[in-house]
N, C-alpha and C positions, 0 to 999 in steps of 0.2 A: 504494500500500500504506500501510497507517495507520501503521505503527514509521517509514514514510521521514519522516514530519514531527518526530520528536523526535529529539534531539539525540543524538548517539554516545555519549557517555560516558555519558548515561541508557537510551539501547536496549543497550546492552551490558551494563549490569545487570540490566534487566527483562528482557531475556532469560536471564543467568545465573540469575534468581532463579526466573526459569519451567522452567528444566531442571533444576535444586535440587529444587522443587517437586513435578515431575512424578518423578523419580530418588525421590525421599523417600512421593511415594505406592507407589512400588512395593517398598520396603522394609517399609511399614506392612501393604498386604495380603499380602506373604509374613508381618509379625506374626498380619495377624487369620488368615488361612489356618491360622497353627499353634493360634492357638488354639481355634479350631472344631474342628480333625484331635484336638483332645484334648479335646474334649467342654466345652471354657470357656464358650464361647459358642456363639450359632445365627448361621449366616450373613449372614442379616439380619436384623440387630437394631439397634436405638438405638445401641449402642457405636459399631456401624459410621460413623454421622454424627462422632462422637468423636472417629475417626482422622483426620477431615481435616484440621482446624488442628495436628493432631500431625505429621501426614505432611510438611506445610507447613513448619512448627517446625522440625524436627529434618534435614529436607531442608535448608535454608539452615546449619543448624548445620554437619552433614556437611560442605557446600561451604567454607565457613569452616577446616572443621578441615582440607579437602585443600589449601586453598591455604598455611595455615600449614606443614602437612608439604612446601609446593613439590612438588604431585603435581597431573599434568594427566591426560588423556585419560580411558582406562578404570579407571589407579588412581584418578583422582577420583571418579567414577562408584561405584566399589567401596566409600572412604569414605562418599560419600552413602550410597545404599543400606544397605550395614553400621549408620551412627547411627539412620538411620531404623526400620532392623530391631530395633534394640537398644532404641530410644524414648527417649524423656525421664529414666526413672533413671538410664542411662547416663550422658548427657547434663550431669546435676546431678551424678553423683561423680565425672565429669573436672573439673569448674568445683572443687568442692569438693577435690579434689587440689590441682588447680593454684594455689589461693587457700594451704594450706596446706604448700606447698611453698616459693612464691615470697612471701607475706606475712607477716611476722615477727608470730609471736604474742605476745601481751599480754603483761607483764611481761619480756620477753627482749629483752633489747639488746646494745650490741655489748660492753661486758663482760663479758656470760654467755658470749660465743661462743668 
């Protein structure tokens, strides 16, 4: 089998990154699904080729965000899927949360606080 010649600690990610992946495609066609079922788009359309670096994207993000929550099995799965559904704007206003939660804004120091 080809994964038995690379090295565990790298087939254990390139496999995680491939079930990321595959979990993050099936979030994106529950996206395109809805939005065909609302007249957005036609089934097959250009957009469609769009979803797949997205599905990719936001699949690994997903994964990322389940292992920070310390969630395995189907709750990981559920984040995956869930980001992936949600897309990339989600995506950007959790980062942009969390930069402006945890990164101390411009002029404020620890004497303002």
């Amino acid at each position: 089998m080809p994964l038995d010649h690379i090295p565990p600690p790298w087939r254990e990610t390139l496999i995680g990154a491939l079930v990321a992946a595959g979990w993050g495609l099936v979030g994106r066609a529950m996206h395109h699904s809805r939005q065909v079922q609302a007249g957005r788009r036609r089934f097959w359309s250009v957009q469609l080729v769009w979803e797949l670096p997205v599905a990719v994207g936001t699949g690994v993000a997903g994964q990322g965000l389940a292992e920070y929550l310390q969630v395995g099995g189907w709750q990981a799965t559920a984040v995956i899927v869930t980001v992936a559904y949600l897309g990339p704007g989600f995506v950007e206003a959790v980062v942009w949360k969390a930069i402006d939660q945890f990164l101390p804004t411009k002029g404020k120091g620890k004497a303002d606080a």
